[in-house]
C-alpha positions in Angstrom: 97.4 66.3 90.1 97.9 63.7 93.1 97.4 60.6 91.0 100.0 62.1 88.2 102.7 63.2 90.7 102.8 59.8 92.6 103.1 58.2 89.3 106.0 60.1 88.5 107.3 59.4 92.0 107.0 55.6 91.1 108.5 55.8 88.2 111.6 57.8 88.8 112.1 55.8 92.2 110.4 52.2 91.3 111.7 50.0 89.0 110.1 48.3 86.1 107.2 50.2 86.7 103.8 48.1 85.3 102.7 50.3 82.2 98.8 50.4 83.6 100.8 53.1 85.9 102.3 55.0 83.5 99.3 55.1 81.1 96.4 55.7 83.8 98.7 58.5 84.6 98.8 59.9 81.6 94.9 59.4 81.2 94.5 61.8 84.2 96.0 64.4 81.8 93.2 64.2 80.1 90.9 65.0 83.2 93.1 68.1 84.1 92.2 70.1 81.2 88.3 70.1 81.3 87.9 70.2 85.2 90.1 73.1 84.8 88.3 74.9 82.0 84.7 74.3 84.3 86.5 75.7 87.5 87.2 78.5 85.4 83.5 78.7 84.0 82.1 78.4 87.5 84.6 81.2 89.3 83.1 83.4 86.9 79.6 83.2 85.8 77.0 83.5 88.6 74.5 80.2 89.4 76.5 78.0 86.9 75.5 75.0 86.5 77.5 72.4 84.4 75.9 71.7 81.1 75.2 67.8 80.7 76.8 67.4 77.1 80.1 68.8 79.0 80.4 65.4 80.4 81.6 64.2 76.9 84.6 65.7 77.4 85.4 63.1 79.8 85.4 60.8 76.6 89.1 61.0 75.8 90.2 60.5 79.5 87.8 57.4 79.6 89.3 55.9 76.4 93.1 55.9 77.7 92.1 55.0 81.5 90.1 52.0 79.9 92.8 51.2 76.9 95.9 51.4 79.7 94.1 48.0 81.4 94.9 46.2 78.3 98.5 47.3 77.9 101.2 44.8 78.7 104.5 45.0 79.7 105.6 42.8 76.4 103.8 45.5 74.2 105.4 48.5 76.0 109.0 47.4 75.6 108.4 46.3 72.1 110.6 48.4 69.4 108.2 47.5 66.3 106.9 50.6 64.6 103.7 50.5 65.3 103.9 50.9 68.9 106.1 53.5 69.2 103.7 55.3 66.5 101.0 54.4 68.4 102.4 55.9 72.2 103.9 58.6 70.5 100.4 59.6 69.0 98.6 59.5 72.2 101.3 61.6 74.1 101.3 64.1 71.5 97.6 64.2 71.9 97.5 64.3 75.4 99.5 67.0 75.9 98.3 69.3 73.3 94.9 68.4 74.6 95.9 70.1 77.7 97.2 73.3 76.1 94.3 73.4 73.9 92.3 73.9 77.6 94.8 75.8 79.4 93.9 78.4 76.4 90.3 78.0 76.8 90.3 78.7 80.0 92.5 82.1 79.4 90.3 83.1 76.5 87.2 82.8 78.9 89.1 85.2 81.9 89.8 87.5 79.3 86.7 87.8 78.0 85.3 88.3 81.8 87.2 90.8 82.7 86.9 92.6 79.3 83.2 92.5 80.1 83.5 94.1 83.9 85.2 97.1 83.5 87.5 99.1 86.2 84.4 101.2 87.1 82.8 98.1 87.9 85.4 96.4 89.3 85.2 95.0 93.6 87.9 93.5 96.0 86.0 90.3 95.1 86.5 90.3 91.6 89.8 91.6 91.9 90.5 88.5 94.2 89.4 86.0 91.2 90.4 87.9 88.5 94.2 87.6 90.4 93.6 83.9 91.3 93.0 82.5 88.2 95.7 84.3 86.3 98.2 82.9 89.0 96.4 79.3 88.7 96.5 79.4 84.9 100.5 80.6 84.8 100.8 77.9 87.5 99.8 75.2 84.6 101.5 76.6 82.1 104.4 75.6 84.2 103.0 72.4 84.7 102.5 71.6 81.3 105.8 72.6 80.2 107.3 70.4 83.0 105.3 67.5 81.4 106.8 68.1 78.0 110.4 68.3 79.6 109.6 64.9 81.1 109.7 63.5 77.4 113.5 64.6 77.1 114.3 62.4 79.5 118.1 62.6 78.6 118.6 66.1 78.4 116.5 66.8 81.5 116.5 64.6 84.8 112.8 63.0 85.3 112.2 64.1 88.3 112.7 67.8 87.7 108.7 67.5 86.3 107.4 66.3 89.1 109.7 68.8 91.7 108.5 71.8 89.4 104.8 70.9 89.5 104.7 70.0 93.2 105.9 73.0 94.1 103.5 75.1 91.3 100.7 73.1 93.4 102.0 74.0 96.9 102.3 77.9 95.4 98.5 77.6 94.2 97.0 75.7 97.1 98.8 78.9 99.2 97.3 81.9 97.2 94.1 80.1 96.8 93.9 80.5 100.7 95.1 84.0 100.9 93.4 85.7 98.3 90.3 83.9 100.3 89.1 82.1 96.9 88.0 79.2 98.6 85.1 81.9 99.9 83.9 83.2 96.7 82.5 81.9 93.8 80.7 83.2 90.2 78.2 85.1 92.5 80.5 87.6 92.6 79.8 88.6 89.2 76.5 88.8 89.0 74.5 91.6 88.3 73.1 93.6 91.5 71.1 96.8 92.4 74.5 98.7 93.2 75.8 97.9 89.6 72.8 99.6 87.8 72.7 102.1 90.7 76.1 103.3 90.0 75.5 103.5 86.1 72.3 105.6 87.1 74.7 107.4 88.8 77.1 107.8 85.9 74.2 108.8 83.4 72.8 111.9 85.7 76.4 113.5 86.9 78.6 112.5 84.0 76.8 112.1 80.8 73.9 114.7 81.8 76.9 117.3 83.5 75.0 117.5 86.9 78.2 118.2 88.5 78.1 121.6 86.6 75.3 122.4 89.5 77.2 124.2 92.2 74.7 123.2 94.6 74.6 119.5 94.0 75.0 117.3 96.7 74.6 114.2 97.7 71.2 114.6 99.5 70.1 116.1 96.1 71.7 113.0 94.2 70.1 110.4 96.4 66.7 112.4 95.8 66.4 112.6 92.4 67.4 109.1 92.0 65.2 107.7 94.7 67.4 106.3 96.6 68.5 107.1 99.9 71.8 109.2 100.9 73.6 106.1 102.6 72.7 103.7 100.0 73.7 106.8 97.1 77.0 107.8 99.3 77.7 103.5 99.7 77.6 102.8 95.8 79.8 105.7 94.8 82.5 104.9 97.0 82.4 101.1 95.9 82.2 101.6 92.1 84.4 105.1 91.8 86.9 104.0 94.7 86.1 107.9 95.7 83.7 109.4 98.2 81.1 112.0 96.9 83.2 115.2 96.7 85.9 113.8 95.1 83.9 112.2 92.6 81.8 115.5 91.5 85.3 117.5 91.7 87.3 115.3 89.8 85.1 115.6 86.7 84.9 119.3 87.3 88.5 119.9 87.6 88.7 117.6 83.8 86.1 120.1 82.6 88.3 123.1 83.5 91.7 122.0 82.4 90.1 122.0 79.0 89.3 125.1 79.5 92.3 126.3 80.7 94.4 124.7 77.8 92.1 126.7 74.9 93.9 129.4 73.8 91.0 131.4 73.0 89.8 131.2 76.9 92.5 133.3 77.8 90.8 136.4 78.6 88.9 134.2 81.4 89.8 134.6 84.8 90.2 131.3 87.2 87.5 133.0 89.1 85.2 132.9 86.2 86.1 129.4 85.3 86.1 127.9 88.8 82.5 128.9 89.2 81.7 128.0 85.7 82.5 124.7 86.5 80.4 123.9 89.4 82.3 125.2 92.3 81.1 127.6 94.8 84.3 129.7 95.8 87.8 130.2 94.3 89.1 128.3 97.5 87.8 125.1 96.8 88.4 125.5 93.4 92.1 125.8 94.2 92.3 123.1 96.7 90.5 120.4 94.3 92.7 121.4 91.5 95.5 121.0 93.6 94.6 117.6 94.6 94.2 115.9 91.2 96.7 117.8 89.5 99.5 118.7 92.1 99.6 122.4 91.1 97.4 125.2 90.9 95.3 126.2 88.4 97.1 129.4 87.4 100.8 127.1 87.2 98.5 124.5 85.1 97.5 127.4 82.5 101.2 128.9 82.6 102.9 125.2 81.9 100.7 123.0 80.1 99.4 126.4 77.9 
């Protein structure tokens, strides 16, 4: 980005500009793309390492750096067709070469964070996830700054390299803030917690051991194995809730339902709270009001 910004700088300020500038910038289009795309790969897979073969993608960048040594100012100025076919070509390609990665690159964070659910989801991977949204909107901008650059009459020159500059000033000051520059792929890698808290999931959720009035999270931590620190830690990272809240709040889902069902009518909240895993009417009431912002008698008398 600093070698094509200080050829536009050149260009707009310098006069009769030697094309090697102007096509040695445009070569570094070519690097943009795939350093982008493996930034991308390596922010979000944990020990990447860059597969060899990816260094062919450096051919196209490699062709145009080497071609732009053999371009002459006589050729460049030339009006015969076949060198305006020929630049046109390659700028057409070079810029639809970088779309084609900017895409990639997108394609691959969506498919990441399709893969880590919420439940799953840390301050860490949060950060990333945020950071390379930002950084591919960021080059979005940039390349539609570089296609503006080739309506030079309509648009002034150096609006391009204004807009990008400043798109690179944004990044570089998110990149710090969001602490990216301290986090890599790692973050995504697969830890005790992570199958911990699906452990977790499986026993109170799927099995309905928050139905057990007399759960807690002593009992959890023993029947998984695992101590009560360790059992209390996971919970609160994975359901962003401490251990109360997360047994309640599937108990309070479990009684709305019943609560809505018509033919539950001749239940008493009594009967359901402790149905449902709670040990007193009070608490009953006081969880219900928490998730729900009413009690459970106005929930049956509004939502019924």
């Amino acid at each position: 980005m600093a070698f094509r910004i200080g050829k536009s700088v050149m260009k707009n300020f310098g006069n009769d500009l030697e094309p090697i500038f102007i096509f040695v910038g445009l070569a570094f289009l070519l690097l943009i793309g795939p350093l982008l795309r493996w930034y991308v790969l390596g922010m979000t897979r944990p020990n990447y390492k860059l597969p060899k073969k990816y260094l062919l993608e450096f051919i196209p960048f490699g062709l145009i750096f080497i071609s732009s040594f053999f371009v002459t100012k006589e050729w460049f100025n030339t009006n015969n067709r076949e060198a305006i076919i020929l630049f046109g070509s390659s700028l057409l390609f070079i810029y639809f070469h970088f779309a084609f990665y900017i895409f990639l690159s997108w394609k691959t964070v969506k498919s990441v964070k399709k893969n880590h659910q919420k439940e799953d989801s840390t301050k860490s991977k949060k950060a990333i996830f945020d950071w390379l949204n930002l950084l591919i909107i960021g080059f979005i901008l940039i390349w539609i700054s570089y296609v503006l650059n080739i309506l030079d009459d309509e648009v002034p020159y150096i609006i391009g390299p204004i807009v990008y500059s400043i798109v690179i000033y944004f990044l570089s000051y998110k990149a710090f803030q969001l602490k990216t520059t301290d986090i890599d792929g790692e973050t995504f890698k697969v830890n005790d917690n992570s199958i911990l808290f699906k452990e977790i999931s499986k026993v109170v959720i799927d099995d309905k051991l928050y139905l057990e009035s007399d759960l807690s999270l002593s009992k959890l931590g023993e029947l998984l194995g695992q101590s009560t620190q360790k059992t209390s830690l996971v919970i609160n990272q994975y359901a962003k809730r401490n251990f109360n809240d997360f047994i309640n709040y599937y108990r309070i889902q479990d009684a709305k339902k019943i609560l809505l069902d018509k033919n539950n009518e001749k239940f008493t909240i009594s009967s359901i709270a402790f149905d449902t895993g709670f040990s007193s009417l009070s608490s009953f009431n006081s969880a219900f009001k928490k998730f729900e912002e009413m009690t459970p008698s106005s929930y049956r008398k509004n939502k019924g």
